[in-house]
Structure formats: structure tokens, C-alpha cells
N, C-alpha and C positions, 0 to 999 in steps of 0.2 A: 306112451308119451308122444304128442304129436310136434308137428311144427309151431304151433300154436306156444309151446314151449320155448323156442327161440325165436329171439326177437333181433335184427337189425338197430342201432342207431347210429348218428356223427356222433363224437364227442361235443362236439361243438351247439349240440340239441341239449338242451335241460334236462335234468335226469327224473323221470316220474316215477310215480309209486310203482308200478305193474313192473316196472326193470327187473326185478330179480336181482339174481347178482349180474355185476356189471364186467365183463371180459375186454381189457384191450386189447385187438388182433392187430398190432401194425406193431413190428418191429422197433420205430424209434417213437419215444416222447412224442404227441402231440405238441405242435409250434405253439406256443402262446398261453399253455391252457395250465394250470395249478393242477394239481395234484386234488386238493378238495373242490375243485369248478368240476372236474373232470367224474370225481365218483367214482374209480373206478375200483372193482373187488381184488382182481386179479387183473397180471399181466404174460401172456402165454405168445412171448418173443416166439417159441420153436414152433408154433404154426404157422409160421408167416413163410411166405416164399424169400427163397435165398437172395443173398444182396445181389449173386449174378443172375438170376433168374430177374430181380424185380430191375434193375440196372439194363441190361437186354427189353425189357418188356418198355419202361420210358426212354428207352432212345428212338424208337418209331413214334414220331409224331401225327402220323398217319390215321393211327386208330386198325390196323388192317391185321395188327400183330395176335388180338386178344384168343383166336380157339388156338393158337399154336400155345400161347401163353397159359392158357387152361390146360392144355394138356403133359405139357415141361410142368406144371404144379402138381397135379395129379400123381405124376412118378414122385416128385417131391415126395407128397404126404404118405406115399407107401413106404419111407427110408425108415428105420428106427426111428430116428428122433421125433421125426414130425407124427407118425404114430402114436406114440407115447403122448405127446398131447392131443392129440386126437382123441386117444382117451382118455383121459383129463377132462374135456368140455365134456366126452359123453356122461362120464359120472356126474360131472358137479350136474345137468340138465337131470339124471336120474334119480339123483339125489332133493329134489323137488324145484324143479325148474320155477319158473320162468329163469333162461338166461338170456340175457343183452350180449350180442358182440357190440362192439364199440370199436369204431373207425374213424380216421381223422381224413382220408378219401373224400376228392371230390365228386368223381363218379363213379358210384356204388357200386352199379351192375356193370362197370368193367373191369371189377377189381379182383381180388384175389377173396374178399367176404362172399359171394357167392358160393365159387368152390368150396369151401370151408361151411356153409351152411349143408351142399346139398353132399358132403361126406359125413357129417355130423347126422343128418337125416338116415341116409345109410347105412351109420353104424348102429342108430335105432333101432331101427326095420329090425338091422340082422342079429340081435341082443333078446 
């Protein structure tokens, strides 16, 4: 299975055929958004980075915080928990992907969906 099997989108993007199943990687509810607007399969709260981790990471306004903040996540997802849904995403993907993560994030590639794609990749490879 390649990367081609996980797919990025916002919630807030219309859900297309190709989605697969649909994963919300962000800890709380999308602001605004129904439950059936949204699509979502599943919701997999224990990958998400901890409230002190993501709290620490939006008080710099700066932008200068994110490889420290990659890296505080990283340990994250090696704890039991966050593993454990780690492998969660790798199955349902091997279980015949296409999977969607689903983010309610403005900006993508400073977030926490990243990391989380390129451990999922990862644990691919190492399967």
C-alpha cells in the first residue's frame, strides 16, 4: 500500500467519491460543521497531540515553534495510547484503503496531520 492510499482533506472541503473512509484527526468537533456535512467514518481523538502539547504549540504566534513541536509529537505517538491508534489508521488503510484524515486546521502543513501521515507511512514500509 502506498501513500496514494492516504489522502489529506479540511472538513470543511466536500466529501468525494475517492475519500474512502473518512478519519477525524483533531481532537475536538469541527466549529460549525453537522455531523452529516462533515462525513466523517470514524473519530480517532488519541492521535491527536495532547492538550499541553497543542496549547504550548498555539501560544507562539511567531510560527518559529513547529520542528520543536514535531518533535514533542513524535515522543507523543511512541506512548501506548497514541500507538494503539496508530495502529488503528494502519489497519483500517490495509484493510483496503483509500483513507481521508480530515482536519478542521488552517494550516495544513504546520499541523500535527503531517506527522501523523508520515508515521502512518512508516508503519507501512515496516508491516
Amino acid at each position: 500500500m502506498g501513500s496514494s492510499d492516504v489522502r489529506v482533506r479540511r472538513v470543511y472541503e466536500p466529501k468525494e467519491d475517492g475519500d474512502g473512509t473518512r478519519v477525524l484527526v483533531d481532537r475536538l468537533w469541527p466549529r460549525g460543521e453537522s455531523k452529516e456535512k462533515a462525513a466523517i467514518d470514524k473519530w480517532l481523538k488519541d492521535i491527536t497531540p495532547s492538550n499541553e502539547l497543542r496549547d504550548w504549540y498555539h501560544e507562539d504566534r511567531t510560527g518559529t515553534r513547529y520542528d520543536e513541536f514535531v518533535e514533542r509529537y513524535r515522543t507523543e505517538l511512541a506512548d501506548p495510547v497514541h500507538t494503539a491508534a496508530v495502529h488503528e489508521l494502519v489497519e483500517l488503510v490495509r484493510a483496503g484503503g483509500p483513507v481521508t484524515l480530515v482536519t478542521a486546521v488552517k494550516d495544513v502543513p504546520h499541523s500535527h496531520v503531517p506527522v501523523i501521515v508520515d508515521q502512518l507511512e512508516h508503519e507501512l514500509r515496516r508491516r
